[in-house]
ZAMARGU-4260 file (C-alpha; in steps of 0.2 Angstrom, whole numbers, plus 5000, padded with zeros to 4 digits):
<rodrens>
0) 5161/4638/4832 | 5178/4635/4828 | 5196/4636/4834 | 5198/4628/4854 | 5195/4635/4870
5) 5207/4634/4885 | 5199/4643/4898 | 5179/4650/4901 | 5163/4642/4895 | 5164/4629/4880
10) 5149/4638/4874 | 5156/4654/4871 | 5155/4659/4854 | 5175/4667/4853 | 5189/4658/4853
15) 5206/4664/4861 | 5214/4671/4845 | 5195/4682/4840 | 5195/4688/4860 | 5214/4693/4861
20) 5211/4702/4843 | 5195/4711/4851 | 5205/4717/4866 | 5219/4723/4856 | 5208/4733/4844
25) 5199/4742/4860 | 5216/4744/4867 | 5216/4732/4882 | 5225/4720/4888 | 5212/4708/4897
30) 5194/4706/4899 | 5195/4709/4916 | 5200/4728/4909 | 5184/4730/4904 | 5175/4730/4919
35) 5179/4742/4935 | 5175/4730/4951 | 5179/4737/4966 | 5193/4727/4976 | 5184/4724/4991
40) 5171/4716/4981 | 5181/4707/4968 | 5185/4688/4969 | 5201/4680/4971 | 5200/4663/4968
45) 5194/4660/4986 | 5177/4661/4994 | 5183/4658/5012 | 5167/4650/5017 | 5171/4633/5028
50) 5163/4618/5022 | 5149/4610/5027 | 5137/4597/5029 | 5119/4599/5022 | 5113/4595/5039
55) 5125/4608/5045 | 5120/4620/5033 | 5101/4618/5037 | 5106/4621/5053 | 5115/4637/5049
60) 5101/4644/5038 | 5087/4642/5051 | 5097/4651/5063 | 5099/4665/5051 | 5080/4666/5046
65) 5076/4664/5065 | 5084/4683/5069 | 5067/4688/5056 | 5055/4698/5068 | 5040/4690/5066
70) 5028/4699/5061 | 5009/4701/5056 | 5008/4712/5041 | 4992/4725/5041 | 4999/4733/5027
75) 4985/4732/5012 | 4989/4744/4996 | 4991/4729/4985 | 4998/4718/5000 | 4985/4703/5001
80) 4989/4689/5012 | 4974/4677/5007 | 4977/4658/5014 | 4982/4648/5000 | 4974/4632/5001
85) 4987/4618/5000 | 4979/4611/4983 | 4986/4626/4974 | 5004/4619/4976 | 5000/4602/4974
90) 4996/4607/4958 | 5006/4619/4951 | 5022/4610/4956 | 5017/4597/4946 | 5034/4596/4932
95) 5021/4599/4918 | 5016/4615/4925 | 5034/4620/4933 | 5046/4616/4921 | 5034/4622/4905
100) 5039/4637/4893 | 5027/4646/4885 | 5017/4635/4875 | 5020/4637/4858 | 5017/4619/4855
105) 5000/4617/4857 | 5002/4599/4853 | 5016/4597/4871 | 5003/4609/4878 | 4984/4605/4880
110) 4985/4606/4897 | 4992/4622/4902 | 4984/4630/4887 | 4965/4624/4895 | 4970/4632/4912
115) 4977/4646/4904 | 4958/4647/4892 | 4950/4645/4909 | 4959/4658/4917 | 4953/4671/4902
120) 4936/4663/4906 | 4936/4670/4923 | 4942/4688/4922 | 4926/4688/4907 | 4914/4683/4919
125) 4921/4696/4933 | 4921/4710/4921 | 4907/4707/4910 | 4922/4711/4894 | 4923/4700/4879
130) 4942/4698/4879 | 4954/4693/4893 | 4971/4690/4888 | 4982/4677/4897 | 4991/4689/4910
135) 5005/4702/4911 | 5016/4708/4921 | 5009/4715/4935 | 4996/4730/4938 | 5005/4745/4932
140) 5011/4737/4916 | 4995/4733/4913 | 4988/4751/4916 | 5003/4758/4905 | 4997/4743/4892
145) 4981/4751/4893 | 4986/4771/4890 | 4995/4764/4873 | 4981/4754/4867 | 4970/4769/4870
150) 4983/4781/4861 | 4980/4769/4847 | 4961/4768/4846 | 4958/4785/4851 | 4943/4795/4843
155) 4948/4810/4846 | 4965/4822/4845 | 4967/4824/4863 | 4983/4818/4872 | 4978/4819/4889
160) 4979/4804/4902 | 4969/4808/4920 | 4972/4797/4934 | 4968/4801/4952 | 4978/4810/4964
165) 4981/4794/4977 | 4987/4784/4962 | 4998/4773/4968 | 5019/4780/4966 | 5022/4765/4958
170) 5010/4762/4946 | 5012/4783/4940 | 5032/4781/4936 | 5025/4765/4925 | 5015/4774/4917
175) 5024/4791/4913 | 5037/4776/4907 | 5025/4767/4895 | 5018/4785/4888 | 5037/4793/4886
180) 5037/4787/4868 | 5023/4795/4865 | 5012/4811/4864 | 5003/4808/4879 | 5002/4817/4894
185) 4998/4812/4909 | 4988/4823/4924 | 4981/4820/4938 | 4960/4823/4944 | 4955/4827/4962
190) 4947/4814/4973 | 4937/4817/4990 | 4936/4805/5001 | 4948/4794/4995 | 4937/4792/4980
195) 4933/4801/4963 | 4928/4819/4964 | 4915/4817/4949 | 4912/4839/4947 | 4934/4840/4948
200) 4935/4826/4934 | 4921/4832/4922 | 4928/4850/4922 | 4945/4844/4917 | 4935/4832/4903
205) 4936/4839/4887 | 4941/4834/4867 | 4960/4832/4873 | 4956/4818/4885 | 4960/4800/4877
210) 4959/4790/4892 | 4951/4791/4910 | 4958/4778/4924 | 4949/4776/4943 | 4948/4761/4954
215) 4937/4751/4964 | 4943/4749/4975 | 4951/4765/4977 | 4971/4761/4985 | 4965/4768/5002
220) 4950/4751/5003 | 4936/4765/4998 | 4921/4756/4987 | 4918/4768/4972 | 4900/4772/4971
225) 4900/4784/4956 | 4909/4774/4942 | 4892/4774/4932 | 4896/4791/4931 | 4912/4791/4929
230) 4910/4780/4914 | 4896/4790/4906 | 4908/4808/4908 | 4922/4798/4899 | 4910/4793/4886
235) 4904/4811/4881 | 4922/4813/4881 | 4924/4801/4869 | 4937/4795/4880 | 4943/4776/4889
240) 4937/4773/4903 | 4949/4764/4912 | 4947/4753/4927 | 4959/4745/4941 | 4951/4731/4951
245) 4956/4713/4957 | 4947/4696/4956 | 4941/4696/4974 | 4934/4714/4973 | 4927/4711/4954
250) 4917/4696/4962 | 4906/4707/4974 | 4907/4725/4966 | 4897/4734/4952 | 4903/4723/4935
255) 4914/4735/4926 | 4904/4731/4910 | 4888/4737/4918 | 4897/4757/4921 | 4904/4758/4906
260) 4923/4752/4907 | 4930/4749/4891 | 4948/4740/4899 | 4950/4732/4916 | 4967/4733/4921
265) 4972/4726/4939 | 4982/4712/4949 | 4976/4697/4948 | 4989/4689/4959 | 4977/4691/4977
270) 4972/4674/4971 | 4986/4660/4970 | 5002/4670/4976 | 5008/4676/4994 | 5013/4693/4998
275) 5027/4694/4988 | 5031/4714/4988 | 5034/4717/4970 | 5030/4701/4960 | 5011/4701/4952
280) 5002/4695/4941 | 4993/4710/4929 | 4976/4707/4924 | 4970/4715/4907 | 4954/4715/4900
285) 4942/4723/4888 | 4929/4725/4874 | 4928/4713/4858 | 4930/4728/4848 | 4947/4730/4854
290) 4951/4710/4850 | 4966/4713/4839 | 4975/4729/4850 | 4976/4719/4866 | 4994/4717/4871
295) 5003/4699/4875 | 4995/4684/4872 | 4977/4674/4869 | 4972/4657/4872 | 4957/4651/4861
300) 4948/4637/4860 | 4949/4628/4841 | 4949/4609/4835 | 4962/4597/4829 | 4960/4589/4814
305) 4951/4575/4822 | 4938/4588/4826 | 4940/4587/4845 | 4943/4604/4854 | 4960/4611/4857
310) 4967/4623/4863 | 4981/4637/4854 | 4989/4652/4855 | 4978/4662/4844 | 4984/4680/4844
315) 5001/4686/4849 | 5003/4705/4846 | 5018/4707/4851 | 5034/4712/4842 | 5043/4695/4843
320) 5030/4688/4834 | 5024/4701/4820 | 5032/4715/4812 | 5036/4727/4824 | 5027/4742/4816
325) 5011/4730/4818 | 5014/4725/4836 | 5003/4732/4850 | 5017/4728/4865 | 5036/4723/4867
330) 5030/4713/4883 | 5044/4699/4884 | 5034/4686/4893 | 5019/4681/4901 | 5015/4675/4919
335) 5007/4660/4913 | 5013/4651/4929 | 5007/4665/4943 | 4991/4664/4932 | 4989/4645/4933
340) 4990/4647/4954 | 4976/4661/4953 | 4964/4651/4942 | 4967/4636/4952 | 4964/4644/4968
345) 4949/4655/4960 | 4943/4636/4956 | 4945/4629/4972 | 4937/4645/4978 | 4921/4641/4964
350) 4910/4658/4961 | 4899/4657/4981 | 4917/4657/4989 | 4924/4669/4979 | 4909/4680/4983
355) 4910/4675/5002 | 4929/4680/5002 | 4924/4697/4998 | 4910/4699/5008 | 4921/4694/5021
360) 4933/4708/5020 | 4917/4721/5021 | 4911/4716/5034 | 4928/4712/5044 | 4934/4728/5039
365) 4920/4740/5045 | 4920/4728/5059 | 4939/4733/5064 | 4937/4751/5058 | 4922/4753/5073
370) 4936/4744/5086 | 4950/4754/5081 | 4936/4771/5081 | 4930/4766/5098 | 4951/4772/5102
375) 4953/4788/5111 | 4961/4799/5098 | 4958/4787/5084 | 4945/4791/5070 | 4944/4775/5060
380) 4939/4776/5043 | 4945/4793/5039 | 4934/4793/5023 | 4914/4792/5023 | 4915/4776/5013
385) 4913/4759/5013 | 4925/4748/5013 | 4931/4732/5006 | 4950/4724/5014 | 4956/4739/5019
390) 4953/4758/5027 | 4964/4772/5033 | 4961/4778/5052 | 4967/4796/5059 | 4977/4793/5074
395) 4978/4812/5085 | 4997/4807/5089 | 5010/4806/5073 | 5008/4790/5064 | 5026/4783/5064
400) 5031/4782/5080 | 5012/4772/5083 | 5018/4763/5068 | 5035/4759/5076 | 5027/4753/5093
405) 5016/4743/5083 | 5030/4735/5076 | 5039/4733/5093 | 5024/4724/5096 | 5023/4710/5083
410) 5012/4721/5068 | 5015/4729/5053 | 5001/4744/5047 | 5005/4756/5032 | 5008/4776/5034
415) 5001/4784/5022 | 5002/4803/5030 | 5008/4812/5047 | 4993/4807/5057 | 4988/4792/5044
420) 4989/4773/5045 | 4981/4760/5035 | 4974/4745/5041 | 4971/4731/5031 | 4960/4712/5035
425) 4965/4701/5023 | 4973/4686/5027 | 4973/4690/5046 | 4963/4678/5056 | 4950/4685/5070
430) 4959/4681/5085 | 4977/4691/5077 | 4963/4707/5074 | 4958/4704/5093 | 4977/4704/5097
435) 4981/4719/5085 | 4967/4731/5093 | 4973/4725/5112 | 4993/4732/5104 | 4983/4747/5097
440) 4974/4754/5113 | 4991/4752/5121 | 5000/4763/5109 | 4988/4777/5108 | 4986/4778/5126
</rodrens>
């Protein structure tokens, strides 16, 4: 840097002289030219807000977040309000975990790097796959992660994605995001009864398909019970098979390494985080022979020179890090913090907990379902399934304005169709589900 700077940041690269020379050769007389803020919204020097006290300003914030409704949210569809347990925080506030970049310095890092290693740990022993990398995004990056890697490694010519027709609006825009620089096309397979129509899916399998992707659970709570064959279909196919679950599900379901999955996608964020509407944590997963196409990072476990065991980031496929012809993702970053707080509260969970947690939301969904069923004009679950967390009930009066009086009411469900609303367990307590079926029967009356 050179030259001196009368007004703006001292760490701005130009000084006066270089930024007048700039405007003049793009024919503008400020930098404020180059920018068109409306004037209602453009500052003046003056923020006309009155100056306050901190107590006074607490004050004022707690009145303002007091006109919140409160609220008990049913919502499900990737909404999971698990209790945290306090030791989650405690820990992951601590400075060495908050204020940490990613850990290139292995040396700085042995700590983070071993909870990051034990994090990978986990998601192996949930899906029965050899390599876990440590986190992504969220869910649908990580399914848009796993269309590219099977674009790479396919065996065959085809081009062809299937995904199920509930897939989650979301997670589809991702992934027609993640496959536009490619040759892949997406298309969607039928289900029936909120799970996958295996006879629909097979008849649209053939040498063109690169990639299949179901769920279990399936976005509606329903409990896949045909992924065996889903996985053998995709690999006469000689296709992907793809599949989107979470840690509290993956603890109590059919391993994914036992049907034949070849990636685990999913959110791993139902562990550690609160609702957060948007923020996750994406889970990714898959086969040894995949090792070196799996995007973001890998912790693994080495020694120093003194022999002892340390810790290291050992691949990093990403384009920041390797030519970018050779890289597998342009992933910016990772979520190592979000994952810390999952494994931390899987850990304060340990494996019988885990287990208990999801057995839980079976039985206290079913349970719930066969309140809200005993309803006049409520049919509760929808779909001849099992169900984990969450189900849809059918409700003979349209679902919004029930939703809306539910609302009035102090509860939050999900419309998913005209006469549809979903219902979800997790996080609510007993006695709030006593509560919400006494709202219920009033609103359907």
């Amino acid at each position: 840097m050179h030259g001196s700077h009368t007004t703006g940041s001292p760490y701005a690269p130009h000084t006066d002289d270089e930024t007048a020379a700039m405007l003049e050769a793009v024919g503008v007389e400020s930098v404020e030219d180059l920018f068109d803020i409306p004037e209602d919204v453009h500052f003046d020097g003056e923020f006309d807000i009155d100056a306050r006290t901190e107590r006074e300003t607490r004050q004022l914030v707690g009145s303002v977040l007091e006109r919140n409704d409160e609220l008990t949210e049913l919502l499900g569809r990737g909404h999971y309000g698990y209790y945290i347990p306090s030791l989650v925080d405690h820990l992951a506030d601590r400075s060495e975990f908050l204020t940490s970049y990613t850990q290139y310095q292995p040396e700085v890092s042995q700590g983070f790097l071993q909870a990051l290693f034990e994090y990978q740990s986990l998601l192996v022993e949930l899906t029965g796959l050899g390599v876990a990398n440590c986190s992504m995004y969220d869910a649908a990056t990580a399914l848009g992660e796993a269309a590219t890697l099977a674009d790479r490694t396919r065996k065959t010519s085809g081009h062809r994605v299937l995904v199920p027709d509930i897939l989650r609006t979301g997670r589809r825009s991702t992934l027609e995001n993640y496959v536009a620089g490619t040759d892949l096309e997406i298309e969607t397979y039928a289900t029936a009864e909120s799970t996958v129509d295996v006879p629909a899916l097979e008849s649209q399998l053939d040498e063109d398909v690169v990639m299949v992707y179901a769920e279990n659970p399936t976005v509606r709570g329903a409990i896949e019970e045909r992924l065996a064959e889903i996985g053998d279909r995709a690999a006469d196919a000689n296709a992907l098979f793809v599949l989107g679950s979470d840690p509290v599900a993956l603890s109590l379901l059919q391993k994914p390494s036992d049907v034949g999955a070849d990636v685990v996608v999913g959110d791993a964020s139902v562990l550690g985080l609160p609702t957060s509407y948007g923020m996750g944590l994406g889970l990714f997963a898959t086969d040894e022979r995949f090792l070196r196409q799996v995007p973001g990072r890998l912790v693994g476990a080495s020694e120093d020179a003194t022999e002892r065991r340390a810790f290291t980031l050992t691949l990093q496929t990403r384009e920041q890090h390797i030519r970018r012809e050779r890289a597998t993702s342009n992933i910016c970053t990772n979520q190592a913090w979000v994952a810390l707080r999952s494994a931390i509260h899987a850990a304060t969970l340990g494996p019988s907990g885990l287990v208990e947690l999801a057995a839980r939301d079976v039985t206290r969904a079913e349970s719930l379902a066969d309140r809200v069923d005993a309803l006049v004009g409520v049919k509760a679950p929808v779909d001849d399934r099992r169900h984990i967390r969450e189900f849809v009930a059918r409700i003979d009066q349209p679902a919004r304005p029930i939703a809306d009086d539910l609302e009035d009411r102090g509860f939050a469900g999900h419309v998913v169709g005209e006469h549809e609303i979903q219902l979800c367990v997790a996080g609510v307590d007993d006695e709030t589900l006593e509560e919400f079926v006494d709202a219920f029967a009033e609103v359907v009356r």
